[in-house]
C-alpha positions in Angstrom: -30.3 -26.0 -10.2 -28.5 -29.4 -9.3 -25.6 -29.8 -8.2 -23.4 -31.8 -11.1 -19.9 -33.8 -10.3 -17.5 -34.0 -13.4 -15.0 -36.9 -13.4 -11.5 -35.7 -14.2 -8.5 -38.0 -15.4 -5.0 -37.1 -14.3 -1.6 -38.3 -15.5 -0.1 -37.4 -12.2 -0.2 -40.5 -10.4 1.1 -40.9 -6.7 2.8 -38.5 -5.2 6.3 -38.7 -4.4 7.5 -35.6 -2.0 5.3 -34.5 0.7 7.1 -30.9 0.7 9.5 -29.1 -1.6 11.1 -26.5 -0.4 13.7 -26.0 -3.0 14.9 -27.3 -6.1 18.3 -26.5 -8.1 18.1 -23.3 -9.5 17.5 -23.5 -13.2 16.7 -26.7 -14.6 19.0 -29.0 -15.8 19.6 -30.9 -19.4 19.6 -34.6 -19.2 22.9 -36.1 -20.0 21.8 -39.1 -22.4 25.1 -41.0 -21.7 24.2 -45.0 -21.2 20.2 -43.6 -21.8 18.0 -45.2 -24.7 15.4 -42.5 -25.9 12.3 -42.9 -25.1 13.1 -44.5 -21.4 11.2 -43.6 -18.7 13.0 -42.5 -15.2 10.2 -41.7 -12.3 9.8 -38.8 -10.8 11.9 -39.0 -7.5 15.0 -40.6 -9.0 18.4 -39.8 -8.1 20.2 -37.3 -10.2 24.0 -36.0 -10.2 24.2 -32.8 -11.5 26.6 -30.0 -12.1 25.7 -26.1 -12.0 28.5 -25.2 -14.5 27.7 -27.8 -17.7 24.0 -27.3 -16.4 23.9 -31.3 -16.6 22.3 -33.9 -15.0 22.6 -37.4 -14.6 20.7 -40.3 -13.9 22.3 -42.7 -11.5 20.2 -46.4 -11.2 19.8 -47.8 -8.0 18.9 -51.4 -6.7 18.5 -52.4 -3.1 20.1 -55.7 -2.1 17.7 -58.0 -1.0 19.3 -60.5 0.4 23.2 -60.4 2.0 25.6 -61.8 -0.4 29.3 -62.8 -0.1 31.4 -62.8 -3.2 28.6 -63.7 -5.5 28.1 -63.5 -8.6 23.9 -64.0 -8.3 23.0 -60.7 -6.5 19.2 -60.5 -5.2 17.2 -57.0 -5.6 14.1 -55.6 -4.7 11.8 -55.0 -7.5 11.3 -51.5 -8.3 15.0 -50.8 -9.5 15.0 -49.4 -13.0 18.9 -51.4 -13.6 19.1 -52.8 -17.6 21.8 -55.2 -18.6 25.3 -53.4 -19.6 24.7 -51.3 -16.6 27.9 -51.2 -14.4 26.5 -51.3 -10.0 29.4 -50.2 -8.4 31.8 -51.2 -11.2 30.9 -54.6 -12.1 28.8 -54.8 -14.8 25.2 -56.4 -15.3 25.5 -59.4 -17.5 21.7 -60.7 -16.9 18.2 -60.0 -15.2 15.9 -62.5 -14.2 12.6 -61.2 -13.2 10.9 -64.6 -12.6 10.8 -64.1 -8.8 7.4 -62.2 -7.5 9.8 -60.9 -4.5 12.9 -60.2 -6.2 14.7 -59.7 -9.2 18.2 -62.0 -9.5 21.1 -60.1 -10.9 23.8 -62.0 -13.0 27.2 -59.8 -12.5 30.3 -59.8 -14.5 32.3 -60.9 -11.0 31.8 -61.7 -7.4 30.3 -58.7 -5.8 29.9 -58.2 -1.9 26.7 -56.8 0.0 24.4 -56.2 2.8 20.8 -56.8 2.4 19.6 -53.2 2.2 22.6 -51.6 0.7 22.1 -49.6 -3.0 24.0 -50.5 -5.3 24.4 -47.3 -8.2 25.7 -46.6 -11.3 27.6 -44.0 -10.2 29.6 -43.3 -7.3 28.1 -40.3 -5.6 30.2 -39.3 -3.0 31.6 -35.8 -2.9 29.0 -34.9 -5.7 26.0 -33.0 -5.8 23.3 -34.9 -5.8 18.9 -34.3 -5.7 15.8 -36.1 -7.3 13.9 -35.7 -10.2 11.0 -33.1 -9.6 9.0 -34.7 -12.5 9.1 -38.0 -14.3 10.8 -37.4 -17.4 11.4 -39.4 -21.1 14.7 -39.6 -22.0 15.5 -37.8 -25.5 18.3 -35.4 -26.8 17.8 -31.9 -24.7 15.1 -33.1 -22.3 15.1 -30.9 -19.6 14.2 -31.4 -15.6 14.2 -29.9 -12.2 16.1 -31.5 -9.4 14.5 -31.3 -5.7 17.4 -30.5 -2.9 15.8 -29.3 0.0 12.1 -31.1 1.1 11.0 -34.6 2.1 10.2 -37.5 0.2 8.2 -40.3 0.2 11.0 -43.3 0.7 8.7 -46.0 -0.7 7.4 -44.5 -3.8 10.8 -43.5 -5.1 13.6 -45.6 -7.1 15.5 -47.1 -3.9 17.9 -44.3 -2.4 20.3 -44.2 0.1 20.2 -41.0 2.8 24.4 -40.7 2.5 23.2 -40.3 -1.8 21.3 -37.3 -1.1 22.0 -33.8 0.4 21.4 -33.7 3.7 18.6 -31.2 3.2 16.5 -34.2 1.2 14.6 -36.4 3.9 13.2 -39.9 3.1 9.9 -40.1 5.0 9.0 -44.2 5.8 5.2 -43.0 5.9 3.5 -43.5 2.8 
C-alpha cells in the first residue's frame, strides 16, 4: 500500500494571534452603525464592546505615515480599512487617494495634527473596553463575533492598533 498526500484548501488565511488565552465571555452582536452590509472587517480588528447591550463595535484605524502639522492632506499606511464619511478623531474623511504604492493620502474636512506612527480611530477609546475580533466577520444585521482580551497578537497582520487601544492583557508581538 502507498503512501497518498491529499491537497487540502483552507479559507483560514494567516494567522493573526500567536496565543489566546481569553476572549469576552459570550459573543457579541455587531452594531451596524456607520457599517455597509456585506463589508469585510479582518480578523484582529479593534472592537469596543459593552457586556450589558452585548454590543460590539468596530473602530477603523489608520497609522500616520508621515508627521503632519495642521494639514488637511494626512498620509497613511496602507492596510487601514477607513471609507470616506468616516470621522478619525472628529474630522471627517472627505477623500482617499490610493495612487501611492507606499501610502494612502487622506483628504480631511479641516487641519488635523499628527505624528508619524500615531492611529488615528473612529472612535475615541479611552476609558472603554476594548479587544479584537477573534474571526474575520461580514457585516450584516445580527452578525455575531468573539472579541480576544487576554493573548498576543501578531502587530503586523492586524488593522494598525495602538497598545494604549487595547487592554493591557492584549500584546502586539513585532515578530511575524
Amino acid at each position: 500500500m502507498a503512501i497518498g498526500f491529499k491537497k487540502v484548501y483552507s479559507t483560514e488565511g494567516t494567522p493573526v494571534f500567536q496565543k489566546v488565552l481569553e476572549n469576552a465571555q459570550g459573543g457579541f452582536t455587531l452594531d451596524m452603525t456607520g457599517l455597509t452590509s456585506g463589508e469585510e472587517i479582518p480578523k484582529g480588528a479593534l472592537f469596543i464592546y459593552d457586556e450589558s447591550t452585548r454590543k460590539a463595535t468596530y473602530v477603523r484605524t489608520a497609522k500616520v505615515h508621515e508627521t503632519v502639522a495642521a494639514q488637511i492632506a494626512v498620509k497613511v499606511s496602507k492596510g487601514h480599512k477607513v471609507k470616506v464619511g468616516d470621522s478619525l478623531d472628529g474630522v471627517a474623511v472627505n477623500a482617499i487617494n490610493t495612487a501611492n504604492a507606499d501610502y494612502d493620502t487622506l483628504t480631511m474636512a479641516s487641519n488635523v495634527s499628527a505624528d508619524a506612527g500615531d492611529i488615528l480611530a473612529t472612535h475615541a477609546t479611552t476609558g472603554k473596553t476594548t479587544g479584537l475580533g477573534f474571526d474575520a466577520i461580514t457585516a450584516e444585521e445580527n452578525a455575531t463575533l468573539s472579541v480576544v482580551i487576554r493573548g498576543t497578537a501578531y502587530a503586523r497582520r492586524i488593522p494598525p492598533v495602538a497598545q494604549e487601544q487595547l487592554p493591557a492583557t492584549l500584546i502586539l508581538s513585532n515578530s511575524y
